[in-house]
N, C-alpha and C positions, 0 to 999 in steps of 0.2 A: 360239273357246272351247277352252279345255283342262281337263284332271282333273291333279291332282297325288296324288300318291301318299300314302295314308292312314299313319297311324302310331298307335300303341298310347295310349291318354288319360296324361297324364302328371299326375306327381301335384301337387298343388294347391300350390302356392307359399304360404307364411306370410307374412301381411301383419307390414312393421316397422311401428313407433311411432315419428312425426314427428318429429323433435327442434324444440324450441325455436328460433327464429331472432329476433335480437338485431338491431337496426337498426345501420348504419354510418350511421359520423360523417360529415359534410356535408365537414368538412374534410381527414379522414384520406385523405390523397395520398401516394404513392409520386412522385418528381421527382425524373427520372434527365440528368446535366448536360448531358452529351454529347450526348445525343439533344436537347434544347433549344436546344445551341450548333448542330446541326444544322441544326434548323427555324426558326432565329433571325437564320443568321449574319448574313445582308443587314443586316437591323435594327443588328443592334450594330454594323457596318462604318458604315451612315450615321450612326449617333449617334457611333461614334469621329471620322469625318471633322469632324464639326456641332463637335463639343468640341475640335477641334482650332483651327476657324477662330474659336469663342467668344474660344479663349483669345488669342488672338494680337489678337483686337480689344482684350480688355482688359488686355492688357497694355499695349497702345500709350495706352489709355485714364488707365492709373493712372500711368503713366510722364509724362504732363502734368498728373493734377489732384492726383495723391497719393502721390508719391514719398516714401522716407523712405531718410537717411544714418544710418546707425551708424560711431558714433566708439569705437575702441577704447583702454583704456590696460591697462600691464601690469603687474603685482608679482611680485616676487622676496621669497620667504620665504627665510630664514638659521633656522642653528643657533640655540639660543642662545650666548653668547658668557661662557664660564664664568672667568676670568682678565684680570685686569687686560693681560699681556701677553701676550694671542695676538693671532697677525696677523691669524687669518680665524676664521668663526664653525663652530663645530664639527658641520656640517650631518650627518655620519654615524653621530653618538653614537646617535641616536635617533630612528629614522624614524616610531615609531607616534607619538612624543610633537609631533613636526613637523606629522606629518599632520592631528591633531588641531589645531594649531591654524592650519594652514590652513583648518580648514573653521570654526574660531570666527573669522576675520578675515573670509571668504566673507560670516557673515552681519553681519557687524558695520560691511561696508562697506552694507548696504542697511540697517543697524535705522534706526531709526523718530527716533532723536536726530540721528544724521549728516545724514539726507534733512528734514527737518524745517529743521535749520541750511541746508543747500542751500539750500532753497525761500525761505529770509529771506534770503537773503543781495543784496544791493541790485546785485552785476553783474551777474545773472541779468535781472531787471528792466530794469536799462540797456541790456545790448547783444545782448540775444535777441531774435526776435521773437515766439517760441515763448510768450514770457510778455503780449503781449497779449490770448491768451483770458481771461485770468483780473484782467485792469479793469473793472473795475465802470463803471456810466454818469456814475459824475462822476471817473473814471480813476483810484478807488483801485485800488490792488496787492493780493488776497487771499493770502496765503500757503501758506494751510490748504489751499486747491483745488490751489496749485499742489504743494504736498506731495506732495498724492494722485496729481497728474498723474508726479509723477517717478518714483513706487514701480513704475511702470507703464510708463516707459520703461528705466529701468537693469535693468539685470540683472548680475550678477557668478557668475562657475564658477570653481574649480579646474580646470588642465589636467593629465590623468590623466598619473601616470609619472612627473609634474616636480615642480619647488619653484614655479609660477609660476601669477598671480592673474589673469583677465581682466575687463575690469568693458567693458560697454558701454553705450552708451546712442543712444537712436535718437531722434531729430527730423526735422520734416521741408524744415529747411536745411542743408547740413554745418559752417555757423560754429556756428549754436545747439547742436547736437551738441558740437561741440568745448569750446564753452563750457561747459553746464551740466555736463560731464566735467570740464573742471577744477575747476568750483566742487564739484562731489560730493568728486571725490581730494584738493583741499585742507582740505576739513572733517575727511576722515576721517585725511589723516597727523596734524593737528593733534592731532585726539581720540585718535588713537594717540600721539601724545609726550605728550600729558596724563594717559594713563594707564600709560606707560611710567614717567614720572619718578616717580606717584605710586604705582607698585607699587615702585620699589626706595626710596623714602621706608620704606615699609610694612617691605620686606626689613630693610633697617637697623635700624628701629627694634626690630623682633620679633629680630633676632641684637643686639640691645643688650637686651634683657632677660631673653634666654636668660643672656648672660655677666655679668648681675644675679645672677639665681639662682645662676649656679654657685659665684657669689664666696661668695655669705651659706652655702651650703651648705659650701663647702672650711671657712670660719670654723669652723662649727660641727665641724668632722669635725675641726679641730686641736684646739681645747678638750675636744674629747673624749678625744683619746689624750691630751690631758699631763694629765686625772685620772687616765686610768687608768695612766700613769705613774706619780704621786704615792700612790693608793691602793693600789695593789700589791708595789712595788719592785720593780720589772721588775731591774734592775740582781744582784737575787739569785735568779733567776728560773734560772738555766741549772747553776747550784750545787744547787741544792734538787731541781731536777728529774733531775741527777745521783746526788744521796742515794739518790731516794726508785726511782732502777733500780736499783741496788746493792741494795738492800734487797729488790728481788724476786727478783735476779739469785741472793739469798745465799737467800730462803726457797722459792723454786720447787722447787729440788732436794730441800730437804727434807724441803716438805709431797709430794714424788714419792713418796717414797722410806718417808714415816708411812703412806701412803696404801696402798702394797702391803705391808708389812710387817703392817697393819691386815687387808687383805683375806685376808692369809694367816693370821692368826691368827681372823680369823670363820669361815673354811674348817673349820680345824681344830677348833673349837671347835665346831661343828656337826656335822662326824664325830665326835668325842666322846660329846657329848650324847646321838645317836643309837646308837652303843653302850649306852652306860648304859643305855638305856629296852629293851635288846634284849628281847624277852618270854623267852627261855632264858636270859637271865642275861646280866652286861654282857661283851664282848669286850673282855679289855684291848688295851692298846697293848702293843707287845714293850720299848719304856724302862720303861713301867711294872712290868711281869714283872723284866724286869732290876734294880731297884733296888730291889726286892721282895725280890730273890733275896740281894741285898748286904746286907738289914738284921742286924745282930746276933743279935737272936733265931732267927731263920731259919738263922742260920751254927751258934746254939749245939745246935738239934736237929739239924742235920745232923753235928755232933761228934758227939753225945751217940748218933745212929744209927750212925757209925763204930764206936763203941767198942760198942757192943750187937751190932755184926754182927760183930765178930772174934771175943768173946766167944764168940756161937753156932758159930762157925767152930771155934773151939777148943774146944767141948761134945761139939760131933757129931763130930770127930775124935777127944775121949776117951771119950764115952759113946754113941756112935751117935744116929742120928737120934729115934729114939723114948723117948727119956730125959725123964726128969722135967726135969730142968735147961734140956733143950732145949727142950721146951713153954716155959716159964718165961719165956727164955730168946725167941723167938719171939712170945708173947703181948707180954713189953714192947715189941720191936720193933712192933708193932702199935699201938699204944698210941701212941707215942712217933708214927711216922709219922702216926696221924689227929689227934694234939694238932698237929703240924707244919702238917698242910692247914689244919686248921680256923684257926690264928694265919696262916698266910699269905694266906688267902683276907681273912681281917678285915684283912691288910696292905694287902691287892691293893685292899678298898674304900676303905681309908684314901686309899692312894697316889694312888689314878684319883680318888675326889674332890676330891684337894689340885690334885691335877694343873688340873684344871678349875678350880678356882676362881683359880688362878694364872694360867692362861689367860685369864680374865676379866678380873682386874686388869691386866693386859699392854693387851688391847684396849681398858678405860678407862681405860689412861695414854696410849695410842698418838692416842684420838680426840678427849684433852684434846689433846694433842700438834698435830694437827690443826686443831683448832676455832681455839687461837692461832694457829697458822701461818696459815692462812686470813683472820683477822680482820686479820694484818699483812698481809697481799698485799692485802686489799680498800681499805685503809688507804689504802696504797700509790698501787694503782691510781687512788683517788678524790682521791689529792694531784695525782698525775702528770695526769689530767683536769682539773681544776680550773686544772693548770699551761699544757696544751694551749690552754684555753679561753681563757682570757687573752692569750697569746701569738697563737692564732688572730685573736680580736676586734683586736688591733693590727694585726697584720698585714694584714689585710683591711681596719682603717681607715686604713693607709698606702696598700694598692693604692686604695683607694678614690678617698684625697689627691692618688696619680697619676694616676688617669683624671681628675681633675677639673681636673687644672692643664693635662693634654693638652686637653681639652673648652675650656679657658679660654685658651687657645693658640690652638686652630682656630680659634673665634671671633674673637679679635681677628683673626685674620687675615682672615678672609671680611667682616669689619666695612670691613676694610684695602678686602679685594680690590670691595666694593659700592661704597664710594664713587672708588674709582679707577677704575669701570666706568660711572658715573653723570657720570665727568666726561670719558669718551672718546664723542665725536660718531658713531662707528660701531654703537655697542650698540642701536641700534634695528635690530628682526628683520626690519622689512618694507621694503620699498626700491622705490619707481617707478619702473622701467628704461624706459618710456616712456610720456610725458605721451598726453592722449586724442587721438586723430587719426584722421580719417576718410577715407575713399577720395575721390574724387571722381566716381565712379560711383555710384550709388546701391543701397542693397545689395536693397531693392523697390521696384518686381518684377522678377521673373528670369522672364524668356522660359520656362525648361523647367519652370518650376515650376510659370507659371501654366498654362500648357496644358497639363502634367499633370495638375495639378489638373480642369482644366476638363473635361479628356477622362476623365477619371475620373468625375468628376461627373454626366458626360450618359449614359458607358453603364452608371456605375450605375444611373443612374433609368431607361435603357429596360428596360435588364437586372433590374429590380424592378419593373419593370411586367408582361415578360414571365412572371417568376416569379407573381405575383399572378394575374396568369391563369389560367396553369396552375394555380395552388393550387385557382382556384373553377373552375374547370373539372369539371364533374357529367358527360361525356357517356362512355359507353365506349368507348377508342381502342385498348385492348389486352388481354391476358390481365393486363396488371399492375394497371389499372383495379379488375378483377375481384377480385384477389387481396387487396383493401383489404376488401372484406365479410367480416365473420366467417360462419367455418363454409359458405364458398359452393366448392366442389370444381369448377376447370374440366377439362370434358369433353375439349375437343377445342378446336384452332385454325384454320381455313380462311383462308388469306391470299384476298387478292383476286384475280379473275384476271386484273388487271391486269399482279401482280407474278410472275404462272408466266412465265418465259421459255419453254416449251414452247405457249405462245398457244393456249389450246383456243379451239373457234370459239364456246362458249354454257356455262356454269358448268351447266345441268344435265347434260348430259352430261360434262363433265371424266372420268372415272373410264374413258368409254366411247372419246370419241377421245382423248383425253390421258393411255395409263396411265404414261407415265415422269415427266409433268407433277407440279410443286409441290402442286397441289391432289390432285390421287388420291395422293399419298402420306398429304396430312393427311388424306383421310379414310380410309386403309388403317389409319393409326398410330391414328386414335380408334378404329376398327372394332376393333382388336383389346383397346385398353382396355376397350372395352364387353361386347365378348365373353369377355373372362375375365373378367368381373363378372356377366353372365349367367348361366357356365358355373358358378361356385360356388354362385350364389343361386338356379338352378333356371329364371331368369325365358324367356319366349317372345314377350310384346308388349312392343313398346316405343313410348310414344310421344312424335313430335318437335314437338314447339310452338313456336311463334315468338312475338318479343315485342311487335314491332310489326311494320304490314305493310311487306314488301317487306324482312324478315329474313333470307330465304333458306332457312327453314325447308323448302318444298317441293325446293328444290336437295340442300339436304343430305340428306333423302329419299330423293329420286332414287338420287344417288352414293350413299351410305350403303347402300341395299339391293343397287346391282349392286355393289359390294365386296364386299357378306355373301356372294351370290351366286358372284362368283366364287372365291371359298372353299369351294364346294361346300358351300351352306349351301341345302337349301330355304327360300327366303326369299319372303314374300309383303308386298307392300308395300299398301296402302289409302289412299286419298284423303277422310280425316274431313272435309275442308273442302268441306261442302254450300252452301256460300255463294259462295263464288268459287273453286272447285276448279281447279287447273294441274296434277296430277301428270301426267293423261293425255298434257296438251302436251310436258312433260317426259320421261314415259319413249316415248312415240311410241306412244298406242293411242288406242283412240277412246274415247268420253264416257262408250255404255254398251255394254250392261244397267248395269252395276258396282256401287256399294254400296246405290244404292237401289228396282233390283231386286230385289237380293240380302235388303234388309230386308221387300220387298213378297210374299216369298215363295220367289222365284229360288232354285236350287239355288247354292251358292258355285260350284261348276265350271265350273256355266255362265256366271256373273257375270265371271270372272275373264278375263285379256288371257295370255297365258304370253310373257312375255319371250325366255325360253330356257330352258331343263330347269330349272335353278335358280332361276329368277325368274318370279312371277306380277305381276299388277297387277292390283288392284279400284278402277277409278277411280270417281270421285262420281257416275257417271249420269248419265242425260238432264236435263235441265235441269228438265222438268213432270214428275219423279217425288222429286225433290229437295226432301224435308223435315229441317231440322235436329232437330225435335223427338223421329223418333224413334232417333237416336244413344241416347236414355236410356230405351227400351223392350225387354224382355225378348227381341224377334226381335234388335237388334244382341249380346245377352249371346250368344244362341245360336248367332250368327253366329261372334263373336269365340271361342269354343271347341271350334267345328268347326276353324276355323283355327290353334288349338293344336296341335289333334291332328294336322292335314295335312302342317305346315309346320314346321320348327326355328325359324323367328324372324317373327315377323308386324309389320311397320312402318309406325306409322299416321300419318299427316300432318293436322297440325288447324289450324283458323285460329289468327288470332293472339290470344293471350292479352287482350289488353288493348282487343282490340275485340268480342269476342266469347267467351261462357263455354262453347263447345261445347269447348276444350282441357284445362278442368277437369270437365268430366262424361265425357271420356274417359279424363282421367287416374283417374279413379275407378274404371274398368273397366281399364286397363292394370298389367301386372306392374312396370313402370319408366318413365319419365320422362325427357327432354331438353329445356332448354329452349336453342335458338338465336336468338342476338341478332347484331346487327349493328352493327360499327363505327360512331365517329359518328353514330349514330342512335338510341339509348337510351341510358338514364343510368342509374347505379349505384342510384340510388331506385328507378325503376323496375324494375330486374331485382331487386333486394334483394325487393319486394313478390310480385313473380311467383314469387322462391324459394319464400316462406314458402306461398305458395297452393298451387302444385304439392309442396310440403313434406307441408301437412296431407291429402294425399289419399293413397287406399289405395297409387298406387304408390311404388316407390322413385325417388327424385330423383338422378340420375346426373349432372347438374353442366351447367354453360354449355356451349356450343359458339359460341364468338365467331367471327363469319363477316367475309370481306369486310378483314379486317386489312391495313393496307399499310405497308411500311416508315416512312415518315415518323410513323408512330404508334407504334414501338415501337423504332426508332433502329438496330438492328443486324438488323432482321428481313432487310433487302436481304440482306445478306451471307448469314444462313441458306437465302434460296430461292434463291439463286445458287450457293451450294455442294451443297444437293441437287437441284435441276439436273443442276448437273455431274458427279456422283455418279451417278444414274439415267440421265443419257445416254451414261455411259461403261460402267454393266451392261448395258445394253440391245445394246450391241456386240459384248457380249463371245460367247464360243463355248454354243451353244444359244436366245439371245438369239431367232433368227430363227423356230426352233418355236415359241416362245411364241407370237410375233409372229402364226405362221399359225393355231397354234391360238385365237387370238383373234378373225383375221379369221375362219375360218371359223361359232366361233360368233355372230359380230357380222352375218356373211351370212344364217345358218339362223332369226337372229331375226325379221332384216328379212323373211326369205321367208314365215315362218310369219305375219306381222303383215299382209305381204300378201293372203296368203289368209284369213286371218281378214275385210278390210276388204273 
């Protein structure tokens, strides 16, 4: 017995809320090829062999009861042949127009009128034998059947790239072949010169009424001009129309010439106006001042002021300035000057009004002026159009006359060139370059085809038997199995340990003699997934349930706690399995006191086995103190969190799920959950089910740990333990490698020694 070292209560971990778990599909399968071809090959080697010797049986088989010859014939597609003298038919003019009717001749060697004629045709009946099936029991000939039988053996293609038709037909003697191919290619050149001859009938006839029309229409197009000859006088036509340019030639200039001479007089005539109206009085014009200045009267008071101003000149010389005379003398001067303004100013209105109104008659003589010049140039214009129009309409009904006599030209000639093409023996497009003829071989069956075929055939069907399998295949072989259930997180993978190349001597210890081994690597790699999921969520129990028995649940256990352990983990492992408890055989202690001691009252210290400083064991007890009932009584609650507080990680092993519900009334007390399944020996229903149950319980579900895995179940798994292997046993060499090594033995000795003395 040992004590482990106490530790401070830690605080209560918050239970999650279960998520929902959704059932997988019965069929949803991941099916990986390779690994198939793998686990298969033998299989499909004998089914390739089997399908090989199938086929060569029957080929020898069909080659005596059902042979069949095809007879082949060929056509040559030509240009069409556009002139009566060309040598060869003008196959480059037009390759889409060619192409096309290569593939209307394609189907026009199988329609339904050519093959039909075939099948009546009475040497088909004579010298086939092929037409035997189709004698009725008093040895009439059906036609109709044998129609149908032919649509069935002819076939006709284009050969890509060329001008050239292949028609074959298959029987199964090579004369009837040969045969019922010439009766097909004679029906059909036939139906082709019968519808050759009567589409250039058609041609001719349709270009004989094309040069109908033309003729009735040139008719009419001459009676036309020689009205319009007689009602017009074309004859005076080029005289008149000479006139009537002269005439504009003579008034353009000078309705130009009315036109500015007008504009200049409204100009002016509106400067004017707007004088007159000026609000101070009108502004004259300086002509008008001037001829103001020149009128008579104006001229007589400027005398009449001469001889008044010498006068005064001659007063104030004899009387001085202040003389009676000279006042006098001065007043009339006065006098005389304001009678002058006042008569020139009434001149100045006279003038500037006359002026203006002068202007105005100027401007209504210039836009009478205009108005005729105009009406003659419009005159003009609408003669000289009228003349156009006339001259145009002839003219155009002469071009007309010559396209119609060209049009009436071509056609005869094409009329020419149809029937001298109708009467040349070359102008048919298609041409039999060789009549139908058949190998003497028979073209089925072909050796390589049918034992391709055959060999196809057989390992498609094992190889679709295979698959089929696999599809219903329910059992878990891999982590990829797993991977098909929704929302199911795998844990951890433990290959077998068949597949460690480092050969531990017993899977529960693997971890202990085998630490460079395949398996204590999977379970170091899950150990540390679990531990940092521990280490964020708080958790200290965890516990490992199995799904069915001999899962390997108490193995992984085992290894799983001396992992934590050697991590310098206080770790405490428990043997929940009151039923048929193994951990003790596994970690190497003995039965009791152990858990149901420990539930009987036992102090945990004393209960417990001590591994090695880091590892305890509470295994199940003596045999007569083992009850499962009270796992779900208040002494294991009190058990279970003395153990919190002792230990950093407490690992309980319980039976197995599905035989027993003591792994659900634990997981009800544990902080986390694992459930380990094993290869080949559970099925995805069953694990799906045990999720959802250790789901709905207080602890957290940390995922599958799929045990027992072996290469042939996951296809490339070999290759993974073989390279970590090699891997780990080339660290283990390297420089320090050897301390480890003693540091291990020695604590693998001090265990054994303490286990000694404990027993």
């Amino acid at each position: 017995m040992s004590t482990a070292p106490t530790r401070p209560p830690s605080v209560p971990t918050p239970q999650r809320a279960a998520p929902a778990a959704g059932p997988a599909s019965k069929l949803n399968v991941a099916i990986d090829p390779v690994k198939l071809l793998r686990q298969n090959w033998l299989w499909l080697a004998l089914a390739g062999v089997f399908g090989v010797a199938l086929g060569v049986g029957a080929h020898f088989a069909l080659l005596r009861f059902a042979p069949l010859f095809t007879a082949r014939a060929y056509f040559e597609v030509a240009g069409q042949i556009e002139s009566a003298d060309e040598q060869t038919s003008a196959i480059g003019r037009s390759e889409d127009e060619i192409e096309r009717y290569i593939q209307t001749q394609v189907a026009r060697m199988v329609s339904d009128d050519v093959l039909r004629d075939a099948a009546a045709d009475p040497q088909i009946q004579r010298e086939t034998r092929w037409s035997q099936q189709f004698l009725s029991a008093s040895g009439q000939y059906d036609p109709v059947e044998a129609y149908l039988a032919i649509k069935d053996i002819v076939t006709v293609r284009s050969i890509p790239e060329t001008n050239f038709i292949t028609m074959s037909i298959v029987a199964g003697r090579k004369t009837d072949a040969e045969t019922i191919g010439r009766v097909v290619t004679s029906e059909y050149l036939e139906s082709l010169t019968q519808e050759q001859s009567q589409g250039q009938l058609d041609v001719q006839q349709s270009l004989t009424n094309q040069l109908n029309a033309i003729q009735e229409e040139r008719l009419l197009i001459e009676d036309r001009m020689r009205r319009l000859l007689r009602d017009n006088n074309l004859t005076t036509l080029d005289e008149r129309m000479t006139t009537e340019r002269m005439v504009l030639e003579q008034t353009m200039p000078l309705l130009q010439t009315v036109r500015y001479e007008l504009g200049n007089l409204r100009e002016l005539l509106a400067i004017y106006e707007e004088q007159l109206r000026a609000p101070g009085g009108a502004n004259y014009p300086e002509d008008v001042r001037a001829a103001v200045r020149q009128h008579s009267i104006i001229s007589g008071f400027e005398q009449r002021l001469a001889d008044l101003n010498a006068s005064l000149r001659g007063a104030r010389e004899n009387f001085g300035p202040n003389h009676r005379s000279v006042k006098q003398l001065e007043r009339n001067i006065a006098s005389v000057e304001a009678e002058m303004a006042a008569q020139e100013q009434s001149l100045l209105d006279n003038q500037f009004i006359q002026t203006i109104e002068m202007i105005r008659n100027q401007i209504r003589s210039y836009e009478t002026s205009e108005a005729e010049s105009v009406e003659r140039v419009e005159e003009a214009q609408a003669r000289l159009s009228e003349i156009q129009a006339i001259l145009e309409d002839y003219n155009t009904l002469a071009a007309d006359l010559g396209r119609l006599g060209g049009r009436e030209t071509e056609l005869e000639s094409r009329i020419s060139e149809a029937r001298a093409l109708q009467a040349r023996r070359d102008s048919r497009r298609v041409r039999m370059v060789q009549p139908p003829t058949a190998d003497e071989r028979p073209t089925f069956p072909k050796l390589v085809i049918i034992v391709a075929a055959s060999t196809f055939l057989t390992v498609g069907f094992v190889g679709g038997m295979i698959f089929l399998r696999e599809l219903l295949e329910q059992r878990v072989r891999g982590p990829a199995d797993l991977a098909l259930i929704p929302r199911l997180r795998i844990a951890g993978v433990i290959p077998d340990l068949s597949e460690d190349p480092s050969k531990p001597p017993a899977i529960e210890t693997a971890v202990l003699d085998r630490p460079e081994g395949v398996v204590a690597e999977a379970i170091r790699t899950t150990r540390i997934e679990i531990l940092k999921r521990f280490a964020r969520s708080g958790h200290r129990t965890l516990l490992v349930a199995g799904g069915m028995p001999q899962s390997g649940a108490t193995s992984f256990a085992a290894n799983f706690a001396r992992s934590c352990a050697s991590s310098e983990l206080r770790t405490l492992v428990i043997d929940g399995n009151l039923r048929r408890p193994g951990l003790h055989q596994a970690m190497g202690v003995p039965e009791g006191p152990g858990l149901s001691g420990a539930l009987s009252g036992m102090p945990l210290s004393e209960a417990t086995h001590a591994v090695s400083d880091w590892l305890h064991v509470l295994p199940a007890g003596t045999r007569e103190h083992r009850q499962p009932e009270r796992l779900i009584t208040k002494a294991f609650d009190s058990l279970l969190s003395e153990a919190r507080d002792r230990y950093d990680l407490v690992v309980i092993d319980s039976p197995p799920a599905v035989v027993s519900s003591d792994a659900l009334s634990l997981a009800a007390k544990c902080d986390a959950s694992l459930l380990v399944v094993r290869a080949y020996a559970e099925t995805r229903g069953l694990v799906t089910r045990l999720r959802n149950k250790l789901d709905e319980s207080n602890a957290e579900f940390m995922g599958v740990i799929v045990n027992g895995v072996r290469s042939a179940a996951g296809g490339y798994f070999r290759k993974n333990f073989l390279e970590t292997h090699r891997y780990l046993e080339v660290a283990s060499t390297s420089p320090g490698a050897d301390a480890v090594k003693a540091k291990r033995g020695r604590r693998k000795r001090q265990s054994e020694a303490e286990s000694a003395r404990e027993e």
